[in-house]
N, C-alpha and C positions, 0 to 999 in steps of 0.2 A: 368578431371581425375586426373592431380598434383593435384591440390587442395585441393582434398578429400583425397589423397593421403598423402598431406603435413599435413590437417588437423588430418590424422588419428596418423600421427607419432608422431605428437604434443602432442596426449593425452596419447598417450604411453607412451610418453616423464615423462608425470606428474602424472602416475601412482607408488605408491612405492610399495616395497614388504608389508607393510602394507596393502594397499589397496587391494590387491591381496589374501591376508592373509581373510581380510575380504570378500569378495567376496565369497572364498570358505566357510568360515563356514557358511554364510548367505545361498548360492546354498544348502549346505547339512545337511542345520535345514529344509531348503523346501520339498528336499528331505525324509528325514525322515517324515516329517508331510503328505505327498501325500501318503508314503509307510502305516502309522498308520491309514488313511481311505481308505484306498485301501481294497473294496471288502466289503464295507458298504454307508448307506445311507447319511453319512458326503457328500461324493462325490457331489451327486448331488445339496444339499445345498450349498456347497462350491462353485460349478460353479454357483448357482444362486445369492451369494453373487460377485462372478468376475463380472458376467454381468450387476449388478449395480453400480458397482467402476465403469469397463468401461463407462457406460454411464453417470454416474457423471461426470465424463473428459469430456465426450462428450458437453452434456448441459453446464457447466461452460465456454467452449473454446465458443458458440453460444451463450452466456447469454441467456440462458433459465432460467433465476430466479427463477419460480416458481415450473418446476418441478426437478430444482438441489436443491430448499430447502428442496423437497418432500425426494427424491434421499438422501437425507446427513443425514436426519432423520433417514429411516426406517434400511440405513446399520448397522449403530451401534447394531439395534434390532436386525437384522441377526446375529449378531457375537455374543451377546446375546445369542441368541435361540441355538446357536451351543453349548455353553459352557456349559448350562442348558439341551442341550439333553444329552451330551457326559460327565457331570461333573462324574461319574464313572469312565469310560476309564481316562479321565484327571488326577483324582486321583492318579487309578494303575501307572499310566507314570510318576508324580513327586513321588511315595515311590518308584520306582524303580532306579529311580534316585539315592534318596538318599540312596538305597542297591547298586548305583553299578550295578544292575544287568540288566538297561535299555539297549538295541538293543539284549539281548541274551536271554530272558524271556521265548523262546520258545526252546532254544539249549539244544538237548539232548544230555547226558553223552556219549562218545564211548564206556565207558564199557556196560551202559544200552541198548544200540541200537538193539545186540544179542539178551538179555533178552526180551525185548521190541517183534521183530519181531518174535522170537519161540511162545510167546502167541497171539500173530494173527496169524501164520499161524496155531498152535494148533486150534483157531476158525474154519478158512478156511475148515481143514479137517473134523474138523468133520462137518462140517455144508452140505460139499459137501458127506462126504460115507453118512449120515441121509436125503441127499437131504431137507435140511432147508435153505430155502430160507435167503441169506444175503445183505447186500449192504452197502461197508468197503470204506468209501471217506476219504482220505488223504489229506490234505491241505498241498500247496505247498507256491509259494510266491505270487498269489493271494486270498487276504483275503476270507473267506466262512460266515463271519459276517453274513448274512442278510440269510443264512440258518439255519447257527446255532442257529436266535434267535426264527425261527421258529419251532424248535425242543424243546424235553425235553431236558433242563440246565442237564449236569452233571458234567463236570471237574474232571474226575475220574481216578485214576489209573489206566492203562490199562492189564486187566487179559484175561487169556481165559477163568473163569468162570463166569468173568460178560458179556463180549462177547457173550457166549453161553446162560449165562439166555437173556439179551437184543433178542435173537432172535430163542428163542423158541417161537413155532408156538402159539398162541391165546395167549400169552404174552401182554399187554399194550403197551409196545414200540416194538412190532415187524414189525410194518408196519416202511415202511420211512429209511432212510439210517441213518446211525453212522458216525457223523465227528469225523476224529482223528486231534488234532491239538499240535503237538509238541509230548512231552510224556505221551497226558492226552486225554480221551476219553471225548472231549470235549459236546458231546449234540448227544442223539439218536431219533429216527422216526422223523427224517429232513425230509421233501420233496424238491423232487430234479425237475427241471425242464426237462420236455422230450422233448427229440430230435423233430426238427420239418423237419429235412433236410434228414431223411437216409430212403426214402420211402423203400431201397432193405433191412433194417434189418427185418430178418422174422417175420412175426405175433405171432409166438409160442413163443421167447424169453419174451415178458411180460414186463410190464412197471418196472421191476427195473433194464433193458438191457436199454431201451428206456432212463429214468432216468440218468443211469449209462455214454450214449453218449451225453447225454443233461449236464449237469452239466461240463463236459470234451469238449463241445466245446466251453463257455461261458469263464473259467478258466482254469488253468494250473494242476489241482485235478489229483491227481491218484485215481482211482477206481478198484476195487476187487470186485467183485457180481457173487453168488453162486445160480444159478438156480434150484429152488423150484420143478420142474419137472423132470430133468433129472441127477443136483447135477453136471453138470458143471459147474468148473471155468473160468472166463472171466477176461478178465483187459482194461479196459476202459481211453483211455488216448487222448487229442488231436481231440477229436471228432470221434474216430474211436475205433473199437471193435475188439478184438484178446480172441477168445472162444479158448476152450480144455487143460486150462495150466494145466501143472502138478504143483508137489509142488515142487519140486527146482524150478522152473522157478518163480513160485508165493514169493518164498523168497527172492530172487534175485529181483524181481522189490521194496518187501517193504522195502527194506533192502538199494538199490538203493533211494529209495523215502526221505528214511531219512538222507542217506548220503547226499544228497543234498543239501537240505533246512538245515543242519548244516553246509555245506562249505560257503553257501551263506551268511548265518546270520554270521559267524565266521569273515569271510572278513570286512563284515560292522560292528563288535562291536570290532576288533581290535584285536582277541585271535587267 
């Protein structure tokens, strides 16, 4: 136990504030790159890339020759194919750079946040007194990538009269939810993954309730869903369901949603 002990001090010893210096930016460029596929298909890639480095270590330390040469070949093509699936995102991330405007891409204005949240709940109501079926996901700080690519693309400014055309009844994009992602109506008639766990939510709620707890236990999402049969509001959060809200309360949670995810990102881009 000295030993380790001595040993430990020793390397303390030979560590400078450089080193340390480095350490940190090195931890929070990692950082950052884990948060940028966070809630997309890089992930899984990513870990199948770790589990061949790993085992490249593994075979070299056993001389397994033949399949560390195999192993040392195909990762480079991995990192490759990452670059070539994501050269988009890649892109956006060095012009943003260069504006300056990388870790806050998605920070909305305080003054806009008002503006912003009176045109979704203008949605909300009318969609609940017309009883027109809605389903309003918020993205928080896990990413919604891999539903958003399964929607209609839109990146659009958020009004309530495109809200309102998006989910009028026999509309093209009226089935499927609307991700909001930052200040932009990022892509509508998403499909959202249902609940497989809440057998006590009742039959009558309908798959954009089911949806609406589905999506909210996988992620950190706020959901807003406006029941096509009776024109109650819901909010959906944490894998759990709170029917009957009114509309202060409904403003207060998007209004909460957005304050959020702007203290959060504000923190990590320095503002």
């Amino acid at each position: 136990m000295q030993t380790v002990l001595n040993l430990f001090l020793a390397v303390i010893r030979d560590i400078s504030f450089i080193d340390v210096l480095d350490m940190i930016l090195v931890s929070y460029g990692i950082y950052r790159a884990l948060l940028f596929i966070e809630g997309t298909r890089a992930y899984n890639l990513l870990k199948g890339l770790g589990i061949i480095l790993l085992l490249l270590v593994i075979t070299k330390d056993l001389d397994f020759n033949t399949v560390s040469w195999f192993l040392a070949n195909a990762l480079p093509t991995g990192f490759l194919a990452l670059v070539v699936i994501f050269q988009p995102e890649l892109r956006r991330v060095l012009e943003d750079i260069g504006k300056g405007s990388f870790l806050a891409e998605h920070l909305v204005a305080e003054d806009s946040v008002a503006e912003i949240v009176d045109e979704i709940c203008k949605t909300v109501e009318n969609c609940s007194k017309k009883r027109i079926g809605s389903l309003i996901v918020f993205e928080q700080e896990i990413g919604l990538k891999d539903f958003i690519d399964n929607g209609i693309p839109m990146h659009s400014r958020i009004t309530s009269e495109l809200l309102n055309t998006i989910f009028m009844p026999f509309t093209p994009l009226h089935d499927g939810a609307v991700i909001i992602k930052g200040q932009y109506i990022e892509a509508a008639s998403c499909f959202l993954p249902t609940t497989g766990h809440h057998s006590d939510v009742a039959n009558e709620l309908g798959s954009r309730h089911r949806a609406a707890i589905g999506i909210t236990e996988i992620t950190d999402a706020l959901v807003i869903v406006v029941s096509e049969e009776t024109g109650t509001i819901s909010r959906a959060s944490s894998g759990k369901l709170t029917q009957n809200l009114n509309m202060e309360r409904v403003k207060k949670l998007i209004s909460a949603s957005f304050n959020r995810v702007n203290r959060r990102r504000r923190i990590f881009s320095g503002k």
